[in-house]
MDTraj code that builds the backbone (N, CA, C; nanometers):
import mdtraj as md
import numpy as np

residues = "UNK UNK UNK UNK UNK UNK UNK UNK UNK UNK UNK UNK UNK UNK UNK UNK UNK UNK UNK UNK UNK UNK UNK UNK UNK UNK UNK UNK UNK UNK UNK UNK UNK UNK UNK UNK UNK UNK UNK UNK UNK UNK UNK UNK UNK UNK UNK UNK UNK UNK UNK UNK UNK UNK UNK UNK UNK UNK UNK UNK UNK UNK UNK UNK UNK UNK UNK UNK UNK UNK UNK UNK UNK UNK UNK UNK UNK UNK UNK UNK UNK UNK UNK UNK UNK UNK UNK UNK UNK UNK UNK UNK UNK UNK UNK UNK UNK UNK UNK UNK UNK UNK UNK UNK UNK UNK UNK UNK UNK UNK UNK UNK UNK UNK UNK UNK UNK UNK UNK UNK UNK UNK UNK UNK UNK UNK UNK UNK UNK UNK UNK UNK UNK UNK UNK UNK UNK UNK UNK UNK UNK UNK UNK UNK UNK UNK UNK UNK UNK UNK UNK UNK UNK UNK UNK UNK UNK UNK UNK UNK UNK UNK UNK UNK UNK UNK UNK UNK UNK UNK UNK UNK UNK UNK UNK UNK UNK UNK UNK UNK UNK UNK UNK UNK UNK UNK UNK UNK UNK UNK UNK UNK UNK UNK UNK UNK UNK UNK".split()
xyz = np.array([
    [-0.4173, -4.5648, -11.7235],
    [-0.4739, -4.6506, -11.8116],
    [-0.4550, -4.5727, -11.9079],
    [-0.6447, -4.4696, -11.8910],
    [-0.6838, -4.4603, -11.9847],
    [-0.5882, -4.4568, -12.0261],
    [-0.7666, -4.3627, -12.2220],
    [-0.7321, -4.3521, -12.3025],
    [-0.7216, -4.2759, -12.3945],
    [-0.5138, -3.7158, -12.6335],
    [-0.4726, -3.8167, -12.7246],
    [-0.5270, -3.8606, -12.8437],
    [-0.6662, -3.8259, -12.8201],
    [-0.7459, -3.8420, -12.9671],
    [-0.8058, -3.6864, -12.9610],
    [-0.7869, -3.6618, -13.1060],
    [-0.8052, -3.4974, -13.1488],
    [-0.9250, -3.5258, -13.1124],
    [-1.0261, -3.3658, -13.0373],
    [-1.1522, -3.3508, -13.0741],
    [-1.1895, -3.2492, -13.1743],
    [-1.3300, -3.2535, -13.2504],
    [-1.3485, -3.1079, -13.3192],
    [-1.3329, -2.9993, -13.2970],
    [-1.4117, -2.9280, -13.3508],
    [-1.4072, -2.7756, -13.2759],
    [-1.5392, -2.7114, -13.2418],
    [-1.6133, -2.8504, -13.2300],
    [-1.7783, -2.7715, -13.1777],
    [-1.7368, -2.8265, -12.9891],
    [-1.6123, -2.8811, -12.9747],
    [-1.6171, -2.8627, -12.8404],
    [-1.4887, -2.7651, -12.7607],
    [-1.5326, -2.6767, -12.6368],
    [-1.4320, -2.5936, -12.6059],
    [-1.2913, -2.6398, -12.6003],
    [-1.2195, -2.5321, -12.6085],
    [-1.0616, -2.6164, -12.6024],
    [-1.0337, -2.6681, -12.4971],
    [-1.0784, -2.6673, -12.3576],
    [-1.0494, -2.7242, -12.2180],
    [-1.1046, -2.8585, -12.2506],
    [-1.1720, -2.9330, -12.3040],
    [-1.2015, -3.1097, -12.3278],
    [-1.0774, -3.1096, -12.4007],
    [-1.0264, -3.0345, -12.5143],
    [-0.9103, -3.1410, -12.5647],
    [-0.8114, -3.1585, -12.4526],
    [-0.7797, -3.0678, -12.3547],
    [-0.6774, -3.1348, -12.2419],
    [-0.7376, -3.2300, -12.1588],
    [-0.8823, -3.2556, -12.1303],
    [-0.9324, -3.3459, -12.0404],
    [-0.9194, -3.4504, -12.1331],
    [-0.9237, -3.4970, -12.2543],
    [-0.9383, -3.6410, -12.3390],
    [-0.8145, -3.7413, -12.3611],
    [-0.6624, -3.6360, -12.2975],
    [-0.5550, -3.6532, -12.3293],
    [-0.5396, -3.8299, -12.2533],
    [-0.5292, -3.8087, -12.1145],
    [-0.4771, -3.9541, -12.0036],
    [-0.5568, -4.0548, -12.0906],
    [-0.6449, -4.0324, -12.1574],
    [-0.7392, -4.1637, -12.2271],
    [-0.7301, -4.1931, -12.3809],
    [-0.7234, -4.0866, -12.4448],
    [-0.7179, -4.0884, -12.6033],
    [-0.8225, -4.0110, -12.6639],
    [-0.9074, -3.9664, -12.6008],
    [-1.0414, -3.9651, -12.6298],
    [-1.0358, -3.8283, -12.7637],
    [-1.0921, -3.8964, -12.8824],
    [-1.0621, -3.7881, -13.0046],
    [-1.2173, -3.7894, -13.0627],
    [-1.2466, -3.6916, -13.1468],
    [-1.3435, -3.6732, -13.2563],
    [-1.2961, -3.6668, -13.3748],
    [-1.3246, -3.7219, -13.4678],
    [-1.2698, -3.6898, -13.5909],
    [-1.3439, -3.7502, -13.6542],
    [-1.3175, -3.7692, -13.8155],
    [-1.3781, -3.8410, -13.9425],
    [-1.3449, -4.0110, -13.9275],
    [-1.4050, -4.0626, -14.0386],
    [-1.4072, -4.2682, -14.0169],
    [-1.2780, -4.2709, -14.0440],
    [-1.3041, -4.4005, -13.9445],
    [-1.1938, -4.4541, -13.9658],
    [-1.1146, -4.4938, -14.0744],
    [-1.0094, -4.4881, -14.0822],
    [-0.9113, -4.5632, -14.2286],
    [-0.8768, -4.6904, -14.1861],
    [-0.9206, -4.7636, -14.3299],
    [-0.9385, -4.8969, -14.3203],
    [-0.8393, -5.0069, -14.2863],
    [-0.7053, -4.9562, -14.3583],
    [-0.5651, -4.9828, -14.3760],
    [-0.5264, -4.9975, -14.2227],
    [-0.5917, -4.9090, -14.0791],
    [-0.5254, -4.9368, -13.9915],
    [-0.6402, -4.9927, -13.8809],
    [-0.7320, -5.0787, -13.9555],
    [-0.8252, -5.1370, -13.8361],
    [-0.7640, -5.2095, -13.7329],
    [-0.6802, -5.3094, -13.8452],
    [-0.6184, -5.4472, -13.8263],
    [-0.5304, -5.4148, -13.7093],
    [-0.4373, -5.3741, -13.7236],
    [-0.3609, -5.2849, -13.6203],
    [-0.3875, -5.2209, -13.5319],
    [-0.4729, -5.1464, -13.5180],
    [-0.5445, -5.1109, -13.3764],
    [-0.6228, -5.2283, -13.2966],
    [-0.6780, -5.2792, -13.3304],
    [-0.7495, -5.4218, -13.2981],
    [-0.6498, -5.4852, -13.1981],
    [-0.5217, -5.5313, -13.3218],
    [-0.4638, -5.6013, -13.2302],
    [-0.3963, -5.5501, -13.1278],
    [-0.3204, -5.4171, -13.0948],
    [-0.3178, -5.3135, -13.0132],
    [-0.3948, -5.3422, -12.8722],
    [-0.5860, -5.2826, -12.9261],
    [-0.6381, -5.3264, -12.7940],
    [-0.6710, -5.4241, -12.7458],
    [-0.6396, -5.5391, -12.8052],
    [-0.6628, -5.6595, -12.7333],
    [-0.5519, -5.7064, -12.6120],
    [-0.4351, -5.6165, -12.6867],
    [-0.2809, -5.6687, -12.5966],
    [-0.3425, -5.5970, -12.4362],
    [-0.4696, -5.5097, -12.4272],
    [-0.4728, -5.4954, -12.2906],
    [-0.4525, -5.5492, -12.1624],
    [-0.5562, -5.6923, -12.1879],
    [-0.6389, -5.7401, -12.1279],
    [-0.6269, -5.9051, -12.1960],
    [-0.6277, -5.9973, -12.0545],
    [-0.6291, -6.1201, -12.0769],
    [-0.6988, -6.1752, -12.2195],
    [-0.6276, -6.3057, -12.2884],
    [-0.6659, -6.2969, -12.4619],
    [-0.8551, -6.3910, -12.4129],
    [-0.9188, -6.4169, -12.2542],
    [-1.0540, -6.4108, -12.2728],
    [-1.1617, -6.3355, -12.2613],
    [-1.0869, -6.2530, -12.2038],
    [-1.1879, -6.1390, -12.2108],
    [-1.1624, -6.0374, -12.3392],
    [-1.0438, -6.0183, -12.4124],
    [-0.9987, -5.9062, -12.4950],
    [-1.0837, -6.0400, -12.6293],
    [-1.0409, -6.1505, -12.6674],
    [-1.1069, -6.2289, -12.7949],
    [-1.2522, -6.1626, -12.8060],
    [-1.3653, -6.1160, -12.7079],
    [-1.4649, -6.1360, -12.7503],
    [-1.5361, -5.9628, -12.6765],
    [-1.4244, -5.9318, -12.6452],
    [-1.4635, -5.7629, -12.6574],
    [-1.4804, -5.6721, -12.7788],
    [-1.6052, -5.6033, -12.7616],
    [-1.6248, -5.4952, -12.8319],
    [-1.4790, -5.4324, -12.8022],
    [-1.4207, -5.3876, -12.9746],
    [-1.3050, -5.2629, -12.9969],
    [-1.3389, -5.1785, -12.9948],
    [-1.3427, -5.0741, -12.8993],
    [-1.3667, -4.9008, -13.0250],
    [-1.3068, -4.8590, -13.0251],
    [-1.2458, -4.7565, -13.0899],
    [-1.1756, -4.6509, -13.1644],
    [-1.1164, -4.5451, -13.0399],
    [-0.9924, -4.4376, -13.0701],
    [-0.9855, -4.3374, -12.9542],
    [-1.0768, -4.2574, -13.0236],
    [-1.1568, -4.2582, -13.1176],
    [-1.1837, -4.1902, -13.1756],
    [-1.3635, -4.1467, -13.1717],
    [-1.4111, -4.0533, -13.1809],
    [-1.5642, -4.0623, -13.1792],
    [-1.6182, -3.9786, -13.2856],
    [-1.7302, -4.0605, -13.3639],
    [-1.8152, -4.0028, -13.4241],
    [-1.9329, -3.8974, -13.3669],
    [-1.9894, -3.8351, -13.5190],
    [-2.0573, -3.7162, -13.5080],
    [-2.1598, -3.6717, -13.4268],
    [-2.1970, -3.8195, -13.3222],
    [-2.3025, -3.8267, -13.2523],
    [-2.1944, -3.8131, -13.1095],
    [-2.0877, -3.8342, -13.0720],
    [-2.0131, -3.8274, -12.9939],
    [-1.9647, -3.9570, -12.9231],
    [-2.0214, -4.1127, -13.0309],
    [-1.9802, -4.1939, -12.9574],
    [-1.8708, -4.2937, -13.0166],
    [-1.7736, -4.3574, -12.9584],
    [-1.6913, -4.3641, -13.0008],
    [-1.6873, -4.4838, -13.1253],
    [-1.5935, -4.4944, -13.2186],
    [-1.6517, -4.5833, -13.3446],
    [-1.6352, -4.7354, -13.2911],
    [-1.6747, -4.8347, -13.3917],
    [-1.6664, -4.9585, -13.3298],
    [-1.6004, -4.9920, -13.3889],
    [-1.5124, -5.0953, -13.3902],
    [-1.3660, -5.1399, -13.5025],
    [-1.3944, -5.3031, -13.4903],
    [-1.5110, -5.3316, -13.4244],
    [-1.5026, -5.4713, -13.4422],
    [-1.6211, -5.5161, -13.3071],
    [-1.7648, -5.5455, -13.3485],
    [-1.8382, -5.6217, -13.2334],
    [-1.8257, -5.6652, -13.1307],
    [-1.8010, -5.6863, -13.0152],
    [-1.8021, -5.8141, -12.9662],
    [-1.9667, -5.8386, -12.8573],
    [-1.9388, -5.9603, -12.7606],
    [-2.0648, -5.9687, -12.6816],
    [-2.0741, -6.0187, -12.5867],
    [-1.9031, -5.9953, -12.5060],
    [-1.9070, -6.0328, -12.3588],
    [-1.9120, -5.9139, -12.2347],
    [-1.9489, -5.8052, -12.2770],
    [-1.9789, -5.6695, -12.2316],
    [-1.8677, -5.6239, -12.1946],
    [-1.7164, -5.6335, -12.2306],
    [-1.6192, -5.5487, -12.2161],
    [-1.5911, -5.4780, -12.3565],
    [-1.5682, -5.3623, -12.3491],
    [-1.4421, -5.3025, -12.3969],
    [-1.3089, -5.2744, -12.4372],
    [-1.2218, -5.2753, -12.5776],
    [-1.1167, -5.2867, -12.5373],
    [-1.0811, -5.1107, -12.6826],
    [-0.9692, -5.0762, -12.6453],
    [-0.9883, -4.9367, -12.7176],
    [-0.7947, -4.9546, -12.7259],
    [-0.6905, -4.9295, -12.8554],
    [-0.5961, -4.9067, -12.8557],
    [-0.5283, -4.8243, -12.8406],
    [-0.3620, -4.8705, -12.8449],
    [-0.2766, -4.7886, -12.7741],
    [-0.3369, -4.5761, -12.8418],
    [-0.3001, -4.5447, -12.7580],
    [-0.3272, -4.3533, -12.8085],
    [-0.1596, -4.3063, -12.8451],
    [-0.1776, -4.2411, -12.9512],
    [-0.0897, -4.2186, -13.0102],
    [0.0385, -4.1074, -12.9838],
    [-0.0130, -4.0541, -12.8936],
    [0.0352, -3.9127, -12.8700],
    [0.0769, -3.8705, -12.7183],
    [0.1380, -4.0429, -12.6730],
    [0.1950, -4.0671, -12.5571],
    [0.2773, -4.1436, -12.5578],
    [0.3946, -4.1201, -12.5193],
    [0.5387, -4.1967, -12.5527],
    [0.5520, -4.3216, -12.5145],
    [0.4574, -4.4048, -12.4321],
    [0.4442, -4.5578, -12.4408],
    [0.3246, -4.5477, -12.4630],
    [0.3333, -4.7120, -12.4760],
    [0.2144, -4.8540, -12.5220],
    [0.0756, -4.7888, -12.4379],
    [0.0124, -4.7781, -12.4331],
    [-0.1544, -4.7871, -12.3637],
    [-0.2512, -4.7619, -12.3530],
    [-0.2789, -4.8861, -12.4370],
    [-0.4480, -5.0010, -12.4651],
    [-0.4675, -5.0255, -12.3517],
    [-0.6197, -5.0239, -12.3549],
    [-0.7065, -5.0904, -12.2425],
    [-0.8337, -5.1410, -12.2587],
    [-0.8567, -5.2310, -12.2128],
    [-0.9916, -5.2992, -12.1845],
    [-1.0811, -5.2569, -12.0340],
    [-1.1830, -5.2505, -12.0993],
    [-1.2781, -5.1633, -11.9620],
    [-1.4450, -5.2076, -11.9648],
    [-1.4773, -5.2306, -11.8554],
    [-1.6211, -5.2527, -11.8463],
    [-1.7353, -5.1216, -11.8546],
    [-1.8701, -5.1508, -11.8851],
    [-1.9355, -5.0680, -11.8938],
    [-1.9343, -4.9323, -11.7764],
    [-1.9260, -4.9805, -11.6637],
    [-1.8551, -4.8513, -11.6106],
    [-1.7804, -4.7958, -11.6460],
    [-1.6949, -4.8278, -11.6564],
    [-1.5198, -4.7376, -11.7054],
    [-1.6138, -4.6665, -11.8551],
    [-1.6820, -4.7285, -11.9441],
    [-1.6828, -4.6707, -12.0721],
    [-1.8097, -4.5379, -12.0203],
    [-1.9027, -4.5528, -11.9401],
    [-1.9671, -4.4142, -11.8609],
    [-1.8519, -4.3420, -11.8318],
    [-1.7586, -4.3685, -11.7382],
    [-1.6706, -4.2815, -11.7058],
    [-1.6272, -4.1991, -11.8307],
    [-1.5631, -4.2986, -11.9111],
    [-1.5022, -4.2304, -12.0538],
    [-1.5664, -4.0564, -12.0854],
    [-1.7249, -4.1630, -12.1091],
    [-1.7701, -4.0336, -12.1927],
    [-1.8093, -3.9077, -12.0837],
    [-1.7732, -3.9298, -11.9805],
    [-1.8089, -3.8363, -11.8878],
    [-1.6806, -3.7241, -11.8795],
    [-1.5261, -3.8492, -11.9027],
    [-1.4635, -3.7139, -11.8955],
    [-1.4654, -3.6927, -12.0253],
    [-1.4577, -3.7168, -12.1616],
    [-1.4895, -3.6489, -12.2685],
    [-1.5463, -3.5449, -12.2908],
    [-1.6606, -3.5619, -12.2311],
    [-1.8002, -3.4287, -12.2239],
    [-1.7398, -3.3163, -12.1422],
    [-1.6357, -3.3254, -12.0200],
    [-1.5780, -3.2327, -11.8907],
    [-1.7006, -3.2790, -11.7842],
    [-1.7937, -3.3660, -11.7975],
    [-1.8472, -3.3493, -11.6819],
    [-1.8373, -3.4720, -11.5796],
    [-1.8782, -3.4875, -11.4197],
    [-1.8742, -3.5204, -11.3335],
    [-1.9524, -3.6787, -11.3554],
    [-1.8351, -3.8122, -11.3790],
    [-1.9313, -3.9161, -11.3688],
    [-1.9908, -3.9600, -11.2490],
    [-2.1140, -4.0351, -11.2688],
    [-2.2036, -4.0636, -11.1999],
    [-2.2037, -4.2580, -11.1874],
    [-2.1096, -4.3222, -11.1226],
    [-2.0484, -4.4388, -11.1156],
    [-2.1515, -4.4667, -10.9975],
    [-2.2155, -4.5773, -11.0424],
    [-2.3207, -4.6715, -10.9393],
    [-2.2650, -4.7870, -10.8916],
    [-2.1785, -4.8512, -10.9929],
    [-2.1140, -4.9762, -10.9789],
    [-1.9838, -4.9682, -10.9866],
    [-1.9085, -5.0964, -10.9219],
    [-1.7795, -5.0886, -10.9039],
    [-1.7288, -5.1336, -11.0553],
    [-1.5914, -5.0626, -11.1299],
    [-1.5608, -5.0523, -11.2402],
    [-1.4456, -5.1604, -11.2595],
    [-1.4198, -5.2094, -11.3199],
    [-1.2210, -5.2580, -11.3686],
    [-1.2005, -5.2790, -11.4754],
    [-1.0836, -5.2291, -11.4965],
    [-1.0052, -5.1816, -11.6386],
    [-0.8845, -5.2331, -11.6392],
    [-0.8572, -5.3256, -11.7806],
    [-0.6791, -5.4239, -11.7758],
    [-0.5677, -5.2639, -11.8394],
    [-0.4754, -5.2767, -11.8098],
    [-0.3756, -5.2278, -11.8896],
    [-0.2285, -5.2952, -11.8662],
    [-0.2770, -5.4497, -11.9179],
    [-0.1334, -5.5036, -11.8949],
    [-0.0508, -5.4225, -12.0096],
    [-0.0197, -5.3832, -12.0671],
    [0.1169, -5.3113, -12.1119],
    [0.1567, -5.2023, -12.0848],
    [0.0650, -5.1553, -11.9628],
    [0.1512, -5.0327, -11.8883],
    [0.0687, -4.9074, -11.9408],
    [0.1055, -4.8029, -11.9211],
    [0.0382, -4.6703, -11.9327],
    [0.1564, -4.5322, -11.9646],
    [0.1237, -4.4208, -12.0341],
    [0.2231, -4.3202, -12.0091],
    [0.1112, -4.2071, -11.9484],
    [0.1203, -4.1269, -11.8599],
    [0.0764, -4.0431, -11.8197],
    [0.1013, -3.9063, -11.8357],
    [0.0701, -3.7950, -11.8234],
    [0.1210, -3.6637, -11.8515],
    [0.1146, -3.6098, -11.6751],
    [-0.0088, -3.6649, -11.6013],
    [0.0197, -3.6217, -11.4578],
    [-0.0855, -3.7159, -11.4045],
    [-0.0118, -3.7061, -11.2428],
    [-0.0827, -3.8092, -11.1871],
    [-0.2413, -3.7920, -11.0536],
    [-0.1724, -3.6156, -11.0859],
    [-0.2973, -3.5201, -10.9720],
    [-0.3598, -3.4732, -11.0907],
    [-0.3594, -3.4180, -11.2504],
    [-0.4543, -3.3188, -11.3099],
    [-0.5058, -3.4405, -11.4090],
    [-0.6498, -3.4493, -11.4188],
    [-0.7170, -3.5853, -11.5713],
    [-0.7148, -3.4560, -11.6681],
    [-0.6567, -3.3536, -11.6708],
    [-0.6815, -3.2434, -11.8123],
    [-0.5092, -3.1914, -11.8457],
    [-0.4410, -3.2709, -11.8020],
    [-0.2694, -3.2445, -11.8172],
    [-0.2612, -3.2792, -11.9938],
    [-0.2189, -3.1993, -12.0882],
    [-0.1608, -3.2595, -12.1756],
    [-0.0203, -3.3073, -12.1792],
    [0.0418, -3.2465, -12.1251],
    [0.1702, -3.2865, -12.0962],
    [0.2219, -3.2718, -11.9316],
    [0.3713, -3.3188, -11.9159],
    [0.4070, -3.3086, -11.7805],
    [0.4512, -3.1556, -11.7587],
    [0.4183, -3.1376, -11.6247],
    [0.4676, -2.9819, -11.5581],
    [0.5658, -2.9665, -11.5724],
    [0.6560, -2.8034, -11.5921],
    [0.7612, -2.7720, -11.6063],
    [0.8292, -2.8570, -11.4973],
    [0.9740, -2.9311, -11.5254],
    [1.0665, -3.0108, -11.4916],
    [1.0174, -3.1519, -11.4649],
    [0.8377, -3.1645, -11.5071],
    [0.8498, -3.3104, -11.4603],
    [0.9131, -3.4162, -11.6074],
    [0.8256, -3.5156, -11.5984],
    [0.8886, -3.6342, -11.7144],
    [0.7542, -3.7191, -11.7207],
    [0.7083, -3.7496, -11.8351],
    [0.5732, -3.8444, -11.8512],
    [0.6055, -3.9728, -11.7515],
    [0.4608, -3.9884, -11.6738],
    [0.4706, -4.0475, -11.5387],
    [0.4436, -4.2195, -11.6575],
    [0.5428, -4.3057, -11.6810],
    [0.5442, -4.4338, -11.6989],
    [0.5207, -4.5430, -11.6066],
    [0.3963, -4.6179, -11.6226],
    [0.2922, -4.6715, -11.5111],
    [0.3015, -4.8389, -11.5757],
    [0.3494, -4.9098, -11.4687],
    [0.3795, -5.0800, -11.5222],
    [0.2292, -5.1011, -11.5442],
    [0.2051, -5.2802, -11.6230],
    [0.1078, -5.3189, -11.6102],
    [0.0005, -5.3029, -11.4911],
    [-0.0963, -5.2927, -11.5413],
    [-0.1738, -5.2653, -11.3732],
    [-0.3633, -5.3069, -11.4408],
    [-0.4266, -5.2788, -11.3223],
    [-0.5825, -5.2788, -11.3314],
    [-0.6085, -5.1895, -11.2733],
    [-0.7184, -5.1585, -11.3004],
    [-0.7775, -4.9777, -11.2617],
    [-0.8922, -5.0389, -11.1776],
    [-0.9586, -4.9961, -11.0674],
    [-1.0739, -4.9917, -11.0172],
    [-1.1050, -4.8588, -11.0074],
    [-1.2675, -4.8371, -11.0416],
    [-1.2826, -4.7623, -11.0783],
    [-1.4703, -4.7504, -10.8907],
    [-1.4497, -4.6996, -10.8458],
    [-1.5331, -4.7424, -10.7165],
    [-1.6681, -4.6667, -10.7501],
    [-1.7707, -4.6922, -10.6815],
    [-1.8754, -4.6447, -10.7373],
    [-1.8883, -4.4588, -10.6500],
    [-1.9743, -4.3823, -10.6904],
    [-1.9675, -4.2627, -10.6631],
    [-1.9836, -4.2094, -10.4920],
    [-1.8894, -4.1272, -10.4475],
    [-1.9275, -4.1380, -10.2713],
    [-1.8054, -4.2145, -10.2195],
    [-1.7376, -4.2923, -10.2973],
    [-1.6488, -4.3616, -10.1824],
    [-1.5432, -4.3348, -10.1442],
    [-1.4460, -4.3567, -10.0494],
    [-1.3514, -4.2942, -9.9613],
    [-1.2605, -4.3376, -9.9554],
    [-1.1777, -4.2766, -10.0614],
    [-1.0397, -4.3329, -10.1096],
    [-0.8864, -4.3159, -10.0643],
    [-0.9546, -4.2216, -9.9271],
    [-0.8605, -4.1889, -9.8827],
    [-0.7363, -4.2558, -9.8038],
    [-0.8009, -4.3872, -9.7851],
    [-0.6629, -4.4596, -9.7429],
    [-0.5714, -4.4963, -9.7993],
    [-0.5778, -4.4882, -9.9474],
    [-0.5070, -4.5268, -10.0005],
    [-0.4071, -4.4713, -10.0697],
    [-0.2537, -4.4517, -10.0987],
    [-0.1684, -4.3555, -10.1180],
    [-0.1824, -4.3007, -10.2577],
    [-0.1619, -4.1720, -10.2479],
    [-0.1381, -4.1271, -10.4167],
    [0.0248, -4.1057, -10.4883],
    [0.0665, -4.2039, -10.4527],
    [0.2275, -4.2405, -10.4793],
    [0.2251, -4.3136, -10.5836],
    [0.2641, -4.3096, -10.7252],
    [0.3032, -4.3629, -10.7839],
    [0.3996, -4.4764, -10.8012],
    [0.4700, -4.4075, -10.7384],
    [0.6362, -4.5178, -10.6826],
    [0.6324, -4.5968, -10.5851],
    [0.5231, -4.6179, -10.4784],
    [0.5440, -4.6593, -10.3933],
    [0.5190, -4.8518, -10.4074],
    [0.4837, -4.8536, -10.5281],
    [0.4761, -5.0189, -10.5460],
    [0.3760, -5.0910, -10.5396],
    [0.2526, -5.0330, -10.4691],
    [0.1698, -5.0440, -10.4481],
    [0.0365, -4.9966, -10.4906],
    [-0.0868, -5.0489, -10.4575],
    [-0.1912, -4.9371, -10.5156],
    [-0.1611, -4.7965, -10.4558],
    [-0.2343, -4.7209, -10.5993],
    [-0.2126, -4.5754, -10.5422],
    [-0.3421, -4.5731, -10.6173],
    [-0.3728, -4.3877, -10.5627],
    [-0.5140, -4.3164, -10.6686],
    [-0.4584, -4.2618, -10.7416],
    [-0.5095, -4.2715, -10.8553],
    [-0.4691, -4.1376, -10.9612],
    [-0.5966, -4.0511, -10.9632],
    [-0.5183, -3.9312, -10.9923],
    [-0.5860, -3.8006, -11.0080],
    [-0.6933, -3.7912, -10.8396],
    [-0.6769, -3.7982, -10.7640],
    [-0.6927, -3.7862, -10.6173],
    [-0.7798, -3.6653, -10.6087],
    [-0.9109, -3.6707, -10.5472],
    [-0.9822, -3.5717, -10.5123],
    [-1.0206, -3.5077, -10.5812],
    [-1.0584, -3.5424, -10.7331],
    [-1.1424, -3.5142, -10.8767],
    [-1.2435, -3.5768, -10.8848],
    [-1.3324, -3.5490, -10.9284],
    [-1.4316, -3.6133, -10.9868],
    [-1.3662, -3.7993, -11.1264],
    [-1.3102, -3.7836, -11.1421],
    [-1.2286, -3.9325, -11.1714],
    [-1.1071, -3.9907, -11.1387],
    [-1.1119, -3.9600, -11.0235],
    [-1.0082, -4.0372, -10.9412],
    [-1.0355, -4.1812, -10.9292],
    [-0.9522, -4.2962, -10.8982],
    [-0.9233, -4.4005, -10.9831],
    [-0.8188, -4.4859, -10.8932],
    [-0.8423, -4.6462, -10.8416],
    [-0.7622, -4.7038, -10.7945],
    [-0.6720, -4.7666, -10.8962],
    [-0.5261, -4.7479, -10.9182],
    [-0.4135, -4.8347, -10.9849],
    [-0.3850, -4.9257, -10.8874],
    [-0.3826, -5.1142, -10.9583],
    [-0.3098, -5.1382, -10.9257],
    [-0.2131, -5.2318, -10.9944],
    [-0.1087, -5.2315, -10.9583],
    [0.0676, -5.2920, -11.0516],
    [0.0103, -5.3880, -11.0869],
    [0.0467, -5.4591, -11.1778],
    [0.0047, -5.6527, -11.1226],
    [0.1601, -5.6962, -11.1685],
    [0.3137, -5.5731, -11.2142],
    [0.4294, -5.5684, -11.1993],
    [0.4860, -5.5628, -11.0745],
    [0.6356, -5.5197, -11.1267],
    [0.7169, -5.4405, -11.0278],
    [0.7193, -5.2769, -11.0868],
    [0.7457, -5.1775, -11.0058],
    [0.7422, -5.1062, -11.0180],
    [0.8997, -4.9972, -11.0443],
    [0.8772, -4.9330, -11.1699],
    [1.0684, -4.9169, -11.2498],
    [1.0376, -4.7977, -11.1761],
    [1.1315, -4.7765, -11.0668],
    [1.1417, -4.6762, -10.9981],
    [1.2613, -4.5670, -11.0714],
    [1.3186, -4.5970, -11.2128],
    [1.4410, -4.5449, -11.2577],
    [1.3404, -4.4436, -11.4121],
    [1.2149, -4.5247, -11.3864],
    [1.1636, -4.4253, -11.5412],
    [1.0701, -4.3843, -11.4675],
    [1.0333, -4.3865, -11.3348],
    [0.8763, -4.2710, -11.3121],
    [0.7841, -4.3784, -11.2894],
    [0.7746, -4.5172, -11.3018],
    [0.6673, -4.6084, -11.3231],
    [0.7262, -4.7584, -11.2542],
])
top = md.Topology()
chain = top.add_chain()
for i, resn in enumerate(residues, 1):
    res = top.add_residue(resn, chain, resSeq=i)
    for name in ("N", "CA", "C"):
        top.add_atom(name, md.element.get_by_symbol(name[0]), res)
traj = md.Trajectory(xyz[None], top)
């Protein structure tokens, strides 16, 4: 999915590699000139009824640490645009779980998921890795892991994910980041480009 966004410097340098797979930045307000454009960005997540009447926010978070709002909404999803500092498209829309998760890996710490989560990323995802959530980039000789449209389930805390493959390629659901504290069901709702990694 997630969602790459700079943080300050009142937090250690190990969160700016955990914020990367998501976007997750700190910085100053937003500029106005590019609301419009991010908006429409995160709406391309996620079906146009649930994305029309989602709260936008920002990759970005204010001084209190939460992320800015770029536009109301009041059907209790989320939708947050593409992150900039990953060689494809990917926006996503996410429910109040997924947005706990967020700030959990933001902070570096261990979320605490009660309820089952889901997150759109119909325009696909770029990844830096598919075992580390603190990769800024891919490992010597790999290639940014490019992930088709898909939905994220996100399972509540305790559950046993182990049946399910951590293959990217295999076409099917896989976990990302496997045996972390935010490990994460993908699944395609594509085909899967077995020629770019995704």
């Amino acid at each position: 999915m997630l969602p790459k966004r700079l943080l300050n410097l009142t937090l250690i340098p190990v969160l700016l590699t955990a914020t990367v797979g998501f976007g997750l930045v700190r910085s100053g307000p937003v500029a106005a000139q590019d609301t419009t454009e991010k908006i429409t960005s995160a709406m391309s997540a996620a079906p146009a009824s649930i994305a029309e009447h989602a709260t936008i926010l920002d990759n970005e978070v204010d001084a209190n640490g939460k992320f800015v709002v770029l536009r109301e909404g009041d059907n209790g999803w989320f939708c947050s645009p593409d992150a900039q500092t990953t060689p494809g498209p990917d926006p996503w829309c996410y429910d109040q779980p997924w947005l706990d998760w967020s700030y959990a890996l933001l902070a570096g710490e261990a979320p605490h998921t009660k309820a089952l989560g889901l997150a759109y990323m119909l325009q696909g995802g770029s990844d830096a890795s598919n075992t580390d959530p603190f990769a800024t980039e891919p490992a010597a000789g790999d290639e940014w892991m490019t992930t088709p449209p898909h939905i994220m389930v996100l399972m509540p805390e305790g559950s046993d994910l182990t049946a399910f493959s951590t293959d990217h390629l295999a076409g099917g659901p896989w976990v990302m980041w496997a045996g972390t504290p935010y490990e994460h069901i993908m699944m395609p709702v594509t085909e899967v480009d077995h020629e770019h990694g995704g």
